[in-house]
mmCIF file as gemmi writes it, N, C-alpha and C atoms, coordinates in Angstrom:
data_model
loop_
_atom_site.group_PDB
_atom_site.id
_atom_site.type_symbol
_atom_site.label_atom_id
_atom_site.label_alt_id
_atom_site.label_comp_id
_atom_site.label_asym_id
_atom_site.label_entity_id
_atom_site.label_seq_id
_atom_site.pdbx_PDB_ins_code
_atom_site.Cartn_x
_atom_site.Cartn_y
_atom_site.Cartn_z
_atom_site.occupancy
_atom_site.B_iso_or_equiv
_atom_site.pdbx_formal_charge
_atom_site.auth_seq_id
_atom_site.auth_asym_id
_atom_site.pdbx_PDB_model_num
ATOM 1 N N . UNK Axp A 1 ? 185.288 82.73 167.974 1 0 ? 1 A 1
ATOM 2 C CA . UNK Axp A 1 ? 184.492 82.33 166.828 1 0 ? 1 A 1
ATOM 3 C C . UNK Axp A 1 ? 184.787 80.877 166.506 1 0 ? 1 A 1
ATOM 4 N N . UNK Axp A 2 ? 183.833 80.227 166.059 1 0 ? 2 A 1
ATOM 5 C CA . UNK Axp A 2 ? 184.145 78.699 165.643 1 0 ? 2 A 1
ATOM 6 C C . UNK Axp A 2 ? 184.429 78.828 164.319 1 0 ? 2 A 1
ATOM 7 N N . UNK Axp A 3 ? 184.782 77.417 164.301 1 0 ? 3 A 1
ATOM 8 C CA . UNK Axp A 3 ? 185.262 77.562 163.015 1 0 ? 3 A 1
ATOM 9 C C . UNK Axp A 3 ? 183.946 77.232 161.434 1 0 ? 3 A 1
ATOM 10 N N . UNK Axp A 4 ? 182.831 77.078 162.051 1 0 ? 4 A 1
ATOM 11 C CA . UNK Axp A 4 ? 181.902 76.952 161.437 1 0 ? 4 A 1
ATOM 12 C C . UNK Axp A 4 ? 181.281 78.097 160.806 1 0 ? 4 A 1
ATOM 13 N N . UNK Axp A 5 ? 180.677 78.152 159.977 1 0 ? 5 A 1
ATOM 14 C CA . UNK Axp A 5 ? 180.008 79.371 159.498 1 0 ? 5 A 1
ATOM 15 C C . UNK Axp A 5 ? 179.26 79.967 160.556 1 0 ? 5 A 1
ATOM 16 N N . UNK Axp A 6 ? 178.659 81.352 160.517 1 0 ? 6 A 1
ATOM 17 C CA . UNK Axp A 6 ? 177.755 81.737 161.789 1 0 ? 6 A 1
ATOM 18 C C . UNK Axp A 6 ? 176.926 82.943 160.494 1 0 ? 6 A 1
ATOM 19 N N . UNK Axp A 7 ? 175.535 83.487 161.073 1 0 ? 7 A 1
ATOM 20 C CA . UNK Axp A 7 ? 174.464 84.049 160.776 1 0 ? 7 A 1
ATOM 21 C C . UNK Axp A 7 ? 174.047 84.932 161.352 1 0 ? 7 A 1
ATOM 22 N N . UNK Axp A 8 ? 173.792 86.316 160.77 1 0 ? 8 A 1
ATOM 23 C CA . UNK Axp A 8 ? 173.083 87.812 161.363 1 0 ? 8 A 1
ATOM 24 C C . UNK Axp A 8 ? 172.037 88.394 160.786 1 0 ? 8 A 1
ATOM 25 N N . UNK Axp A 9 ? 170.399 88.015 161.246 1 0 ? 9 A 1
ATOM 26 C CA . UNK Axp A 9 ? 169.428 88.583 160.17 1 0 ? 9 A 1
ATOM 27 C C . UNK Axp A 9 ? 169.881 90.444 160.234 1 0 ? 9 A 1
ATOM 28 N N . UNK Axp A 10 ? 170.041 91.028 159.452 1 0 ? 10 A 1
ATOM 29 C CA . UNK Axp A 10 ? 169.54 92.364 159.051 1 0 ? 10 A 1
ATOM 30 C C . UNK Axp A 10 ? 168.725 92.794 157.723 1 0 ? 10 A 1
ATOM 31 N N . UNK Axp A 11 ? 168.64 94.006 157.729 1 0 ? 11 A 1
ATOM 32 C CA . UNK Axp A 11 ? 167.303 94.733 156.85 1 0 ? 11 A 1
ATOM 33 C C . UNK Axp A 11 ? 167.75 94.553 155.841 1 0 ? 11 A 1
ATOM 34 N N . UNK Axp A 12 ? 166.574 93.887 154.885 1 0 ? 12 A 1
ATOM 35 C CA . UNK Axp A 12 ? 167.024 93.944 153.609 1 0 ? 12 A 1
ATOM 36 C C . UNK Axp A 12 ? 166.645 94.973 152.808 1 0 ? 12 A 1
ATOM 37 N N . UNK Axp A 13 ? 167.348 95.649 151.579 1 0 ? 13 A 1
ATOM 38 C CA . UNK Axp A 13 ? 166.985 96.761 150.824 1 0 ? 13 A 1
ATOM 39 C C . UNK Axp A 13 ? 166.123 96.262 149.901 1 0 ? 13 A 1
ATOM 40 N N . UNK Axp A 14 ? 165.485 95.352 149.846 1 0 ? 14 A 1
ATOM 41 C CA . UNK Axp A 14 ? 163.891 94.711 148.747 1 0 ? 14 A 1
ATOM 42 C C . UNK Axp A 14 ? 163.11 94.425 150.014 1 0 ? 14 A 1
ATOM 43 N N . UNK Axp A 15 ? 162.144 95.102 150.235 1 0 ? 15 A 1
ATOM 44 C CA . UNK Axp A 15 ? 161.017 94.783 150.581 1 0 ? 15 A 1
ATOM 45 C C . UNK Axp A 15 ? 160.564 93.176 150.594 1 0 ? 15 A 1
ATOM 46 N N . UNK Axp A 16 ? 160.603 92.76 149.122 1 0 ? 16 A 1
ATOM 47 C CA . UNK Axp A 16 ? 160.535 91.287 148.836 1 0 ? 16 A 1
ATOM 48 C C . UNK Axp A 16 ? 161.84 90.036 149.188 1 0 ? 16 A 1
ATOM 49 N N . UNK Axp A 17 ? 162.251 90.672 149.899 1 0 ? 17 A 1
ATOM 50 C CA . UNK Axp A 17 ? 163.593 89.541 150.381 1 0 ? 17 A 1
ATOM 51 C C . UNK Axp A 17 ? 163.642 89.797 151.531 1 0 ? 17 A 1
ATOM 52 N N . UNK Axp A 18 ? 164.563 88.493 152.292 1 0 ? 18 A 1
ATOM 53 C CA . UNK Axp A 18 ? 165.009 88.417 153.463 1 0 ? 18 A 1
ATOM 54 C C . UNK Axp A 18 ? 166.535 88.354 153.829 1 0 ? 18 A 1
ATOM 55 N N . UNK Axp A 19 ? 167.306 88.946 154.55 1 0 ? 19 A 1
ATOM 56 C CA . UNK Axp A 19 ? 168.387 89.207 154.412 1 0 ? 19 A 1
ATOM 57 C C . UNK Axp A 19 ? 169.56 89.071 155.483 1 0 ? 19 A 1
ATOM 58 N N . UNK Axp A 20 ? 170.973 88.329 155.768 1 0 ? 20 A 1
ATOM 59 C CA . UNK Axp A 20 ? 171.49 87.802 156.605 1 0 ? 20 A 1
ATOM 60 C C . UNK Axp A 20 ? 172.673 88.252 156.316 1 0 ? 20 A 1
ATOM 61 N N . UNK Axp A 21 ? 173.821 88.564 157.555 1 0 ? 21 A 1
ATOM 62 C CA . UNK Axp A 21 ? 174.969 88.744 156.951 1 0 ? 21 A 1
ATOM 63 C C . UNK Axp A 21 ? 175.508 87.276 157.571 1 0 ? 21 A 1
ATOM 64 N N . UNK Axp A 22 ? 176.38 86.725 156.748 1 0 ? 22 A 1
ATOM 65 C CA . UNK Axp A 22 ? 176.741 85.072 156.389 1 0 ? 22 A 1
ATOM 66 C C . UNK Axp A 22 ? 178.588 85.754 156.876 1 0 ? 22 A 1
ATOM 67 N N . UNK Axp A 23 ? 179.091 84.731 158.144 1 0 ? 23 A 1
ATOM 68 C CA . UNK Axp A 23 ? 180.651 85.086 158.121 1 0 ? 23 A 1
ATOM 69 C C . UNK Axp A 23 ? 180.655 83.018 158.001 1 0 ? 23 A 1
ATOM 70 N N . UNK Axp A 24 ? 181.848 83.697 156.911 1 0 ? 24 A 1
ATOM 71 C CA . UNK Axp A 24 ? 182.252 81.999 156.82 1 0 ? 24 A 1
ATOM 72 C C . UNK Axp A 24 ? 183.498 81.859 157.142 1 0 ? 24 A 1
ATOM 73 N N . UNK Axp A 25 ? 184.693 80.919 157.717 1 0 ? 25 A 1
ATOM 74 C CA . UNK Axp A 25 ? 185.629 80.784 157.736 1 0 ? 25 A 1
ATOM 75 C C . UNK Axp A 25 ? 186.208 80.599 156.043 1 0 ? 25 A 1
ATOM 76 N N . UNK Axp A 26 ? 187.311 80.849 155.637 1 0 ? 26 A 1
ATOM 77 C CA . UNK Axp A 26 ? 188.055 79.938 154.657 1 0 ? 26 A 1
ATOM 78 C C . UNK Axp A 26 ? 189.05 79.233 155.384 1 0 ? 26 A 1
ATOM 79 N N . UNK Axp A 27 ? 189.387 78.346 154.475 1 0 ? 27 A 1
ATOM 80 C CA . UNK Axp A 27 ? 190.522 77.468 154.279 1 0 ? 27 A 1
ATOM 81 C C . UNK Axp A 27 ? 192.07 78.051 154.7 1 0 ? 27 A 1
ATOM 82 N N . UNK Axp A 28 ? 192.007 79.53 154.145 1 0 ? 28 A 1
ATOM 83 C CA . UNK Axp A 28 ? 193.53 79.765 154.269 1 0 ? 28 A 1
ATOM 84 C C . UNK Axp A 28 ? 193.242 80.691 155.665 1 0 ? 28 A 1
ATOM 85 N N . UNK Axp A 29 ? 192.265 80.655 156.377 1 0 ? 29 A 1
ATOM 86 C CA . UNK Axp A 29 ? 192.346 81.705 157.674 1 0 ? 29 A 1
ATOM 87 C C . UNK Axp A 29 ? 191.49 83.135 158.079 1 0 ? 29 A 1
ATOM 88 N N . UNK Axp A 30 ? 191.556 83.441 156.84 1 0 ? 30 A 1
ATOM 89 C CA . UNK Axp A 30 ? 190.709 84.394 156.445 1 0 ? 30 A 1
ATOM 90 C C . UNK Axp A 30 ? 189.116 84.084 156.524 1 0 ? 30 A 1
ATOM 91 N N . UNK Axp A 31 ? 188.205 85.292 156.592 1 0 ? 31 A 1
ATOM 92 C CA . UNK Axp A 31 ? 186.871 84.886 156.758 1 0 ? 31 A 1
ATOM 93 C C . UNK Axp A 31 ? 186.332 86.148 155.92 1 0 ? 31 A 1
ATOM 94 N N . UNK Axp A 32 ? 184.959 85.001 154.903 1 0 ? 32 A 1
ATOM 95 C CA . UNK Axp A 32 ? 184.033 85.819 154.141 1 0 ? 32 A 1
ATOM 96 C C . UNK Axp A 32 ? 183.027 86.507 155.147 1 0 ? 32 A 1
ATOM 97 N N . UNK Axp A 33 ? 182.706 87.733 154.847 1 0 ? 33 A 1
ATOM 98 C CA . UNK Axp A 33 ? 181.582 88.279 155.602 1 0 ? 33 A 1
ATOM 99 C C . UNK Axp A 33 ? 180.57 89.129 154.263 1 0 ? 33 A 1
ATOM 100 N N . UNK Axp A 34 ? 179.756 88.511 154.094 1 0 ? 34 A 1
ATOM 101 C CA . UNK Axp A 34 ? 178.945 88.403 152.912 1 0 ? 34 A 1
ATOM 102 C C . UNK Axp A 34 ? 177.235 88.4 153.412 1 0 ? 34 A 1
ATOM 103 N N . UNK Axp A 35 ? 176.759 90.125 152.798 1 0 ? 35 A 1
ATOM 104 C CA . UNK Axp A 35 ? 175.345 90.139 153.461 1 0 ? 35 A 1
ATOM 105 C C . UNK Axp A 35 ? 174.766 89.222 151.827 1 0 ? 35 A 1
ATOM 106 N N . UNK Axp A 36 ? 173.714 88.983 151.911 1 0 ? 36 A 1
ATOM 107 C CA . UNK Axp A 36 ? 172.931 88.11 151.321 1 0 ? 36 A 1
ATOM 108 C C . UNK Axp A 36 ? 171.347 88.477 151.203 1 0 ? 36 A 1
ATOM 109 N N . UNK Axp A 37 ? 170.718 88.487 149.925 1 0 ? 37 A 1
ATOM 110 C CA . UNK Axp A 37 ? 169.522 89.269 150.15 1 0 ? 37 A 1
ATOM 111 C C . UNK Axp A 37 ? 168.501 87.999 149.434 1 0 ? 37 A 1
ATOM 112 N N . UNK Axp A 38 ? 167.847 87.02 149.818 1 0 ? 38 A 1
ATOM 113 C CA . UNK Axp A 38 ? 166.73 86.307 149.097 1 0 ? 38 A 1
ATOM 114 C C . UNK Axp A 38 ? 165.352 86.391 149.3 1 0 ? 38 A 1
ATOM 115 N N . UNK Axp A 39 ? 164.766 86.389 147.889 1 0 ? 39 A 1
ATOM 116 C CA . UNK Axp A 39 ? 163.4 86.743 147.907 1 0 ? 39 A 1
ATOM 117 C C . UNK Axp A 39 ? 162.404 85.826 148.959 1 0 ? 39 A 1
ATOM 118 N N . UNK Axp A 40 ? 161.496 86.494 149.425 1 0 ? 40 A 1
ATOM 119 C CA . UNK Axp A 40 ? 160.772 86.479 150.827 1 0 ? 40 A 1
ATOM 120 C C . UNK Axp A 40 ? 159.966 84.501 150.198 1 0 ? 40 A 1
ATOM 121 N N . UNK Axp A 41 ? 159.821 84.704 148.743 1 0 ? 41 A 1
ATOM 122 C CA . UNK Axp A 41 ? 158.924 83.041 148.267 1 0 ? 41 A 1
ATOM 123 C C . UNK Axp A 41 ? 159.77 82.026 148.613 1 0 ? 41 A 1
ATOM 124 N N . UNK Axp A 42 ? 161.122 81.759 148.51 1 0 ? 42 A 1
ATOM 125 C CA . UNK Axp A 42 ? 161.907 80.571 148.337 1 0 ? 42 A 1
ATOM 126 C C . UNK Axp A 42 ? 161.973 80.044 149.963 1 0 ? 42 A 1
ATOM 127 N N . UNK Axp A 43 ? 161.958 81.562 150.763 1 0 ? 43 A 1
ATOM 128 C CA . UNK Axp A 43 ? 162.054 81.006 151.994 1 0 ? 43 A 1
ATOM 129 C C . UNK Axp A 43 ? 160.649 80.49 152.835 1 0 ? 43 A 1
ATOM 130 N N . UNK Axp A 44 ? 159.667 81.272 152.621 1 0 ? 44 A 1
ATOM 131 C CA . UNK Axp A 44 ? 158.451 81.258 152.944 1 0 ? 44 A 1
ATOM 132 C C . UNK Axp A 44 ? 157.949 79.578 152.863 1 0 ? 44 A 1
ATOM 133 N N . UNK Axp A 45 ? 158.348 79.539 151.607 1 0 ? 45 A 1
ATOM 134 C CA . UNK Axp A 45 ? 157.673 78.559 151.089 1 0 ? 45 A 1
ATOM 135 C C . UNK Axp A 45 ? 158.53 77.252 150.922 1 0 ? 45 A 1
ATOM 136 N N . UNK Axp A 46 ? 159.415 77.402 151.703 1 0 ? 46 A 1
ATOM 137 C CA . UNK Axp A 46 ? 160.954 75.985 152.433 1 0 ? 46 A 1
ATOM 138 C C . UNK Axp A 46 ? 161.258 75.705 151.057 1 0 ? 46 A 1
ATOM 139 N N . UNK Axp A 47 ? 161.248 76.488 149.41 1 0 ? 47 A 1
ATOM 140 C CA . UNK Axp A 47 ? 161.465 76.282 148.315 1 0 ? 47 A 1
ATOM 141 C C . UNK Axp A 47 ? 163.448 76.113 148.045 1 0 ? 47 A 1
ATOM 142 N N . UNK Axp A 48 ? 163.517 75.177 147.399 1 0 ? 48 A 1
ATOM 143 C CA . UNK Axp A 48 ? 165.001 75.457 146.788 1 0 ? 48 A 1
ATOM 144 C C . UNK Axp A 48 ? 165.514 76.813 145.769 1 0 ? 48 A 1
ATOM 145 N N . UNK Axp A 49 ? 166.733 76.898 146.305 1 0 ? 49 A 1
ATOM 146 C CA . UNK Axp A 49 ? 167.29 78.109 145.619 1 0 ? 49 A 1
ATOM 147 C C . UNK Axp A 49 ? 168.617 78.341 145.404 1 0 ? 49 A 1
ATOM 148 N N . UNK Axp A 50 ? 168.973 78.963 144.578 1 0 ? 50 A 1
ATOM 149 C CA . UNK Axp A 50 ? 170.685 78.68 143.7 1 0 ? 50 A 1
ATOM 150 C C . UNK Axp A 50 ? 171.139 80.116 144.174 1 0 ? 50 A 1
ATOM 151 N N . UNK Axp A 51 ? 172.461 80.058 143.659 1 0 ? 51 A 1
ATOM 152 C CA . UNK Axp A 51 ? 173.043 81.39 144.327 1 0 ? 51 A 1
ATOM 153 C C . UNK Axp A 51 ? 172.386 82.495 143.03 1 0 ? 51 A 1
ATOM 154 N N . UNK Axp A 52 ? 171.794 82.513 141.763 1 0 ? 52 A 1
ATOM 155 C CA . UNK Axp A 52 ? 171.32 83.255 141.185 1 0 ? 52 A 1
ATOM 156 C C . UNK Axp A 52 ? 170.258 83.435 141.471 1 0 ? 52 A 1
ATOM 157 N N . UNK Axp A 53 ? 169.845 83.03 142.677 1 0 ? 53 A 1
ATOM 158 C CA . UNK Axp A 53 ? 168.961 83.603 142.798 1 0 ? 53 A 1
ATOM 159 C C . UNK Axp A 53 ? 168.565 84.453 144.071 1 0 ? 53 A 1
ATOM 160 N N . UNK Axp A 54 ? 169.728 84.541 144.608 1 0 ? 54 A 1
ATOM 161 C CA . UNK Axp A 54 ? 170.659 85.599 145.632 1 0 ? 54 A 1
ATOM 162 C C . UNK Axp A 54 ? 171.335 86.913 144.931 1 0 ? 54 A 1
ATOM 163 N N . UNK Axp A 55 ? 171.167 87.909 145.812 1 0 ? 55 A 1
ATOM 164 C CA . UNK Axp A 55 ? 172.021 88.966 145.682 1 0 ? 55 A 1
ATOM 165 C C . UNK Axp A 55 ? 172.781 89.066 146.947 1 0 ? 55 A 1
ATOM 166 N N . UNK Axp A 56 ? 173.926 89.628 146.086 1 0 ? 56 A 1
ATOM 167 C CA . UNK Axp A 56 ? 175.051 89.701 147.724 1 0 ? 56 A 1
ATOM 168 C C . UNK Axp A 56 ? 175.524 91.363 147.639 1 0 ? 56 A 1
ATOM 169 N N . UNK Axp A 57 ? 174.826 92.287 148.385 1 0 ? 57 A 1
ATOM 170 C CA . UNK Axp A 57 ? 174.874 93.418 148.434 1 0 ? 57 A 1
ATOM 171 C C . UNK Axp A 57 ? 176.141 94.082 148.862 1 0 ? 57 A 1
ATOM 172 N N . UNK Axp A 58 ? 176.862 93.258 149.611 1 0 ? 58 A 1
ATOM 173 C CA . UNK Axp A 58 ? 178.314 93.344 150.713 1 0 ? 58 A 1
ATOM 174 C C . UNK Axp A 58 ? 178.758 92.268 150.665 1 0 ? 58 A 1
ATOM 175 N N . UNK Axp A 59 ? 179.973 92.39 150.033 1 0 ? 59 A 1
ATOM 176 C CA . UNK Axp A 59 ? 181.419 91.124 150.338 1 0 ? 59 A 1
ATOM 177 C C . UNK Axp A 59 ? 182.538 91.488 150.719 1 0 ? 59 A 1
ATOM 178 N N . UNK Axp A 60 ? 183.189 91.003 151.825 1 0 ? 60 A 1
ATOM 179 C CA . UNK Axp A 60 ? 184.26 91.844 152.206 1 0 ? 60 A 1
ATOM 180 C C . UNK Axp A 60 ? 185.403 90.63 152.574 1 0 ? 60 A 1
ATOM 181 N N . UNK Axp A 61 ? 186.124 90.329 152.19 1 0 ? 61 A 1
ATOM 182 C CA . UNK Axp A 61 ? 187.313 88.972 153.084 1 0 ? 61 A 1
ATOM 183 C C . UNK Axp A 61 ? 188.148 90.128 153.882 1 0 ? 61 A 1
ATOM 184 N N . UNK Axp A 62 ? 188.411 89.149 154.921 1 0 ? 62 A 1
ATOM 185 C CA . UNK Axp A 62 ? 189.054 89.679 156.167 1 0 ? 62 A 1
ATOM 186 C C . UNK Axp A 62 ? 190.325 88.781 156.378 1 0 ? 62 A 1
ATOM 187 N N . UNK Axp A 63 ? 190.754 89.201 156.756 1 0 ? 63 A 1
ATOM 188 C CA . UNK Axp A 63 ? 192.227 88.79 157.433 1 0 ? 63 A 1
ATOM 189 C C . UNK Axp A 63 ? 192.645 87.781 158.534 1 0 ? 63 A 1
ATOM 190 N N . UNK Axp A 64 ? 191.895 88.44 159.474 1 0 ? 64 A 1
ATOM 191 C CA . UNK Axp A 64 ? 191.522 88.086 160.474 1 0 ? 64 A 1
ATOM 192 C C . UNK Axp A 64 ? 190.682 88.485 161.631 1 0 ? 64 A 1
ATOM 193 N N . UNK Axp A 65 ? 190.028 87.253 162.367 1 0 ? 65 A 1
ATOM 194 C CA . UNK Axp A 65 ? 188.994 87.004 163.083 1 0 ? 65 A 1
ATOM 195 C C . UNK Axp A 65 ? 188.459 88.069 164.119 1 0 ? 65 A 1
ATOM 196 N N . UNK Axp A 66 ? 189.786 88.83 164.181 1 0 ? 66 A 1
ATOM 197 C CA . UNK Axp A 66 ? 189.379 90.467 165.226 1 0 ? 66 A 1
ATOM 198 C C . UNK Axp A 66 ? 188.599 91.482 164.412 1 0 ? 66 A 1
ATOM 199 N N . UNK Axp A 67 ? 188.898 91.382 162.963 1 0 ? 67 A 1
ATOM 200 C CA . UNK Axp A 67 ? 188.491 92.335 161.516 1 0 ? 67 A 1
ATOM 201 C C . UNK Axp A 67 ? 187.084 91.862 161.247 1 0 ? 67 A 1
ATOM 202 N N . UNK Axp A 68 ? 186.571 90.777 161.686 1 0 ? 68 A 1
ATOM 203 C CA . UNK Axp A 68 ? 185.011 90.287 161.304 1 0 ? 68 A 1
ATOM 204 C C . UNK Axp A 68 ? 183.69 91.193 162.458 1 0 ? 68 A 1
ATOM 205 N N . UNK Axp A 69 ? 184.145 91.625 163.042 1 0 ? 69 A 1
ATOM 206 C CA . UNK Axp A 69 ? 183.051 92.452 163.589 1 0 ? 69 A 1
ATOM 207 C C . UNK Axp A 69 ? 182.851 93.874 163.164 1 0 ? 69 A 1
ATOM 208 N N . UNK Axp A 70 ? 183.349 94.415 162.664 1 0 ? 70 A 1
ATOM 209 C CA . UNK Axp A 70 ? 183.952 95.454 161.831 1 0 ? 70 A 1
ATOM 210 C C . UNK Axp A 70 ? 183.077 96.106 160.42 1 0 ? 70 A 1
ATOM 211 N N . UNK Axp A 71 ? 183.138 94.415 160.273 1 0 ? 71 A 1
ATOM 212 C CA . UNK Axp A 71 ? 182.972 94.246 158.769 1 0 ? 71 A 1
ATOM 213 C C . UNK Axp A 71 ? 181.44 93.65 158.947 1 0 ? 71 A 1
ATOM 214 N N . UNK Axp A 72 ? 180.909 93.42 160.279 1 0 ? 72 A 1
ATOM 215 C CA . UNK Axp A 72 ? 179.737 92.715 159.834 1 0 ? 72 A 1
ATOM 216 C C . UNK Axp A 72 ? 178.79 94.092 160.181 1 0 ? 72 A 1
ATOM 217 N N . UNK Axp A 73 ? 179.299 95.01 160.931 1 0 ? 73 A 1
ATOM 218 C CA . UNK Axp A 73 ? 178.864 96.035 161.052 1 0 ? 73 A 1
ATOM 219 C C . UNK Axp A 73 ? 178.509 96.797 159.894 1 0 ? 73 A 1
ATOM 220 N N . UNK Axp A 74 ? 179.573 96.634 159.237 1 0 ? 74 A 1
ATOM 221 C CA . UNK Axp A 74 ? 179.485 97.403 157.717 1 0 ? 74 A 1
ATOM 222 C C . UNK Axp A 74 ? 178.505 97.123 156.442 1 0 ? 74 A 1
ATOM 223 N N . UNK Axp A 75 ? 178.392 95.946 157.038 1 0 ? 75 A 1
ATOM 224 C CA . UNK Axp A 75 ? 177.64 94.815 155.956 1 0 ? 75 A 1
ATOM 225 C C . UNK Axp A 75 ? 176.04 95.009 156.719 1 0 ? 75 A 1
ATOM 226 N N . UNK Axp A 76 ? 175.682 95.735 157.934 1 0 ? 76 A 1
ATOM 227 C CA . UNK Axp A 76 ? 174.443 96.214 158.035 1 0 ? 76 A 1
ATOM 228 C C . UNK Axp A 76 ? 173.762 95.262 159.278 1 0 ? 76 A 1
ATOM 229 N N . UNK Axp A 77 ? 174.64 94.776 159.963 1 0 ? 77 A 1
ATOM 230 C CA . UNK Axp A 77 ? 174.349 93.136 161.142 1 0 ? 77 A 1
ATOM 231 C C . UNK Axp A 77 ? 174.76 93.724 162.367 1 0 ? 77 A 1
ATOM 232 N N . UNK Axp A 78 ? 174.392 93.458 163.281 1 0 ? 78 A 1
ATOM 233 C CA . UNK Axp A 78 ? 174.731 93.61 164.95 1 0 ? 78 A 1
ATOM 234 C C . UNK Axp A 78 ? 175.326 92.3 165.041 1 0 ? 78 A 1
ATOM 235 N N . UNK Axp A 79 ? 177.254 92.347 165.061 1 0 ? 79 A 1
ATOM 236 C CA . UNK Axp A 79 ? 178.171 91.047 165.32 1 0 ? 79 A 1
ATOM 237 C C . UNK Axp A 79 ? 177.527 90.8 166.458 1 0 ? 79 A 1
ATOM 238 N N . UNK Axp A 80 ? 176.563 91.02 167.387 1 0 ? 80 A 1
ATOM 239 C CA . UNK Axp A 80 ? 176.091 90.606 168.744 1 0 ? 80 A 1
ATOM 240 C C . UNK Axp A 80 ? 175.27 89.072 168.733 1 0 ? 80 A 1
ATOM 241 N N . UNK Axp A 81 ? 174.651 89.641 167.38 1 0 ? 81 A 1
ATOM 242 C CA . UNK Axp A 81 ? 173.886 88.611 166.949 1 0 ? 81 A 1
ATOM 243 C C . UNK Axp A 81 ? 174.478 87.723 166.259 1 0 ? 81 A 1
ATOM 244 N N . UNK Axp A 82 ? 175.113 87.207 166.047 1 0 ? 82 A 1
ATOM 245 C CA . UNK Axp A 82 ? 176.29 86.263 164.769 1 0 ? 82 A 1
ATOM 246 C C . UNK Axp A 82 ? 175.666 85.004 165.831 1 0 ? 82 A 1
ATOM 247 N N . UNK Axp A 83 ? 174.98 83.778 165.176 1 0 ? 83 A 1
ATOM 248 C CA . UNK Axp A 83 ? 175.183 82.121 165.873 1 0 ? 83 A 1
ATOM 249 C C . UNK Axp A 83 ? 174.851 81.993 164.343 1 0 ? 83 A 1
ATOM 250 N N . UNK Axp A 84 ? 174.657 80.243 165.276 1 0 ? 84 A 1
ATOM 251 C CA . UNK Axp A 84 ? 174.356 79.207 164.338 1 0 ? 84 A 1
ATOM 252 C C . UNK Axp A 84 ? 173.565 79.59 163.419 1 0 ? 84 A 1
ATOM 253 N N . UNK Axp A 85 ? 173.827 79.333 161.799 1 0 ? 85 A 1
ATOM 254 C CA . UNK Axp A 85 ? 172.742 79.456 161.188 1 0 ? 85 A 1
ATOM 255 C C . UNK Axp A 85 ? 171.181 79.042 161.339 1 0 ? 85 A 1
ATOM 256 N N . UNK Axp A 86 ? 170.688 77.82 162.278 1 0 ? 86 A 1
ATOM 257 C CA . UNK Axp A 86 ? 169.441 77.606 162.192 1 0 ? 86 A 1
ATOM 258 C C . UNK Axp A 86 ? 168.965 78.303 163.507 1 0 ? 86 A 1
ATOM 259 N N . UNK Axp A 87 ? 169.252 78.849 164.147 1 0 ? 87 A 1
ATOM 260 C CA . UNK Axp A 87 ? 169.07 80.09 165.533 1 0 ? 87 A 1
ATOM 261 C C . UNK Axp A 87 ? 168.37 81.307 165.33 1 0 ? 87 A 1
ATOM 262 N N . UNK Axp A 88 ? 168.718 81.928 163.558 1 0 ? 88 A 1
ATOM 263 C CA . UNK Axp A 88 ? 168.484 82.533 163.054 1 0 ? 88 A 1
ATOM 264 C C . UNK Axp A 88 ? 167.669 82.982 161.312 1 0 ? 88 A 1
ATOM 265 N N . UNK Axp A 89 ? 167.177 81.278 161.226 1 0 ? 89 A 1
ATOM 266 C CA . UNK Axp A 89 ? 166.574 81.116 160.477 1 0 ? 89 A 1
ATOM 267 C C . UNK Axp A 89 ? 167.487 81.331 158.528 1 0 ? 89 A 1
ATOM 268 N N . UNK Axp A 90 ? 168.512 81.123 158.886 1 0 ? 90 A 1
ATOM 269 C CA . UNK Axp A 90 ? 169.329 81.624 158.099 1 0 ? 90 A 1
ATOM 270 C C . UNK Axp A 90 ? 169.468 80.344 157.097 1 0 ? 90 A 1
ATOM 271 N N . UNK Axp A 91 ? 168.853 80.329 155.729 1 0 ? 91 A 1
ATOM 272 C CA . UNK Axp A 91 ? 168.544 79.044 154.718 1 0 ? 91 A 1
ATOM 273 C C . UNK Axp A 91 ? 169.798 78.568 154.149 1 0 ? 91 A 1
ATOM 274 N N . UNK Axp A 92 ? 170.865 78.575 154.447 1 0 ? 92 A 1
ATOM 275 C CA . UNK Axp A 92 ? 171.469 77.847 153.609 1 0 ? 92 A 1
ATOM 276 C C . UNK Axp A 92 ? 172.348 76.845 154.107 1 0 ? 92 A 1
C-alpha cells in the first residue's frame, strides 16, 4: 500500500448518493478506512461539498496495513479494487 490515500466505489444505501470506501494513511501508522456516502448532485454536477454534507456510514482505524483489507470488506468495498482516487472517480 502507498502511503497515499487510495479509493473503492461500493453500493450506497441512498439511492440518491454515491458511495466509496476512502483508506487513508495517518500520521502515527495506523490507517482510516471510512465508507463515505455523497449525494448523486454535488458530484454530477463537479459541485463543491463539505464534510456535512457527507455521511460516513463505516469508520474503522486499523492498526495496521495487513488489518485494512478486512476492514474494507466490512465497510462494503472489494480491497481488489482500492487505487488512486481519480481511477475511481472518487471526489475528494
Amino acid at each position: 500500500m502507498t502511503k497515499a490515500h487510495v479509493s473503492a466505489p461500493r453500493l450506497s444505501g441512498n439511492d440518491g448518493s454515491y458511495s466509496w470506501v476512502w483508506v487513508l494513511p495517518l500520521p502515527d501508522g495506523r490507517f482510516r478506512v471510512a465508507a463515505i456516502e455523497v449525494p448523486k448532485h454535488f458530484v454530477d454536477d463537479d459541485d463543491c461539498f463539505f464534510e456535512e454534507d457527507m455521511k460516513t456510514p463505516y469508520l474503522r482505524i486499523v492498526e495496521e496495513v495487513g488489518e485494512v483489507d478486512a476492514a474494507v470488506l466490512e465497510a462494503g468495498a472489494d480491497p481488489e479494487q482500492l487505487d488512486a482516487p481519480w481511477n475511481n472517480n472518487f471526489p475528494l
